[in-house]
C-alpha positions as CSV (number, residue, x, y, z in Angstrom):
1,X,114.6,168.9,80.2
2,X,112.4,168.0,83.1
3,X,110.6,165.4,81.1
4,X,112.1,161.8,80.1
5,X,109.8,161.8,76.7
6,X,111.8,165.4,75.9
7,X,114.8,163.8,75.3
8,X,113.8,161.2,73.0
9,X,115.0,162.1,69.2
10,X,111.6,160.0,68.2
11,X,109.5,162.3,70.3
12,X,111.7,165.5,68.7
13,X,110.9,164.6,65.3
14,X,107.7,163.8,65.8
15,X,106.8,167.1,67.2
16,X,108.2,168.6,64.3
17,X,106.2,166.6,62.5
18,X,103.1,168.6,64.0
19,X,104.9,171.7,63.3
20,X,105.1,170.7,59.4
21,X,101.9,169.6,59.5
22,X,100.3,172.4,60.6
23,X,102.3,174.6,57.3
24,X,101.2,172.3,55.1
25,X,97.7,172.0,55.8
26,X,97.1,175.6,55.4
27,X,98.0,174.9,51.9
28,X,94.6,172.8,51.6
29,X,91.6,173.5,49.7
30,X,88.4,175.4,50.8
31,X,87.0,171.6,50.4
32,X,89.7,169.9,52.7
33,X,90.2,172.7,55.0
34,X,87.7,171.3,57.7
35,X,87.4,167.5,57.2
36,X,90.8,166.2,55.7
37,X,93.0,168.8,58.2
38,X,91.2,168.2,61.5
39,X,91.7,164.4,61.2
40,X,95.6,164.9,59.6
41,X,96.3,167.8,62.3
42,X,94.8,165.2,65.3
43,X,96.9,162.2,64.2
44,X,100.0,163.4,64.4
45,X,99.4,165.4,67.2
46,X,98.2,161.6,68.2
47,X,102.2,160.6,67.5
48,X,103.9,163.1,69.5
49,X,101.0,162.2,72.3
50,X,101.5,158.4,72.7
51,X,105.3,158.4,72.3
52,X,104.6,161.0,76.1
53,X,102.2,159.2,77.2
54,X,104.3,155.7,77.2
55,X,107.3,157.1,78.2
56,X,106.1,158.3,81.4
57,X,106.7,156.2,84.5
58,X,105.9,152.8,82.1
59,X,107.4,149.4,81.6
60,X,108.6,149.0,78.8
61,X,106.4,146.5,77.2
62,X,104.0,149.6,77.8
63,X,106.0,151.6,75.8
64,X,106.4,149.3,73.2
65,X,102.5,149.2,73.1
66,X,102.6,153.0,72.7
67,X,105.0,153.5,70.4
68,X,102.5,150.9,68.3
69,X,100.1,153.2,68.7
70,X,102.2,156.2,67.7
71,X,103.0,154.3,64.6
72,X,99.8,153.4,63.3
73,X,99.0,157.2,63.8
74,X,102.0,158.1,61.6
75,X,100.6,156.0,58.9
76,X,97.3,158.1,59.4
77,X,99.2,161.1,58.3
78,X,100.8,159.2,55.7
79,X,97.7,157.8,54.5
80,X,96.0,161.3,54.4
81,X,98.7,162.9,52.5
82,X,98.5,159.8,50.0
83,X,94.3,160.8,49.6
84,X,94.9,164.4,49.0
């Protein structure tokens, strides 16, 4: 795997997070298909994103701030599933 963030079983699972995302949110309604998916689809994609991002070349305090970020966009998806 040429990238560190590859490697990571947090990143893994958080890109097949995205992956389940996407299946479920085909299952939506005519009414949630464009407002409630777009922002579900974009915060995990968000997860899988900032976990990267810090990774790459950072400090770790850096990281740590990322994975925060990553987090807070997990409860996002959480949060969405909990409103639909």
């Amino acid at each position: 795997m040429p990238f560190k963030f590859e490697s990571l079983q947090v990143w893994q699972r958080a890109l097949d997070l995205t992956v389940e995302i996407d299946k479920l949110t085909k299952l939506f309604s005519k009414e949630e298909l464009f407002i409630l998916t777009a922002q579900i689809k974009r915060a995990a994609d968000s997860v899988v994103l900032n976990i990267a991002e810090g990774c790459t070349g950072q400090t770790n305090a850096v990281f740590k701030n990322f994975l925060s970020y990553a987090l807070r966009s997990a409860i996002e998806v959480v949060s969405c599933l909990v409103y639909r």
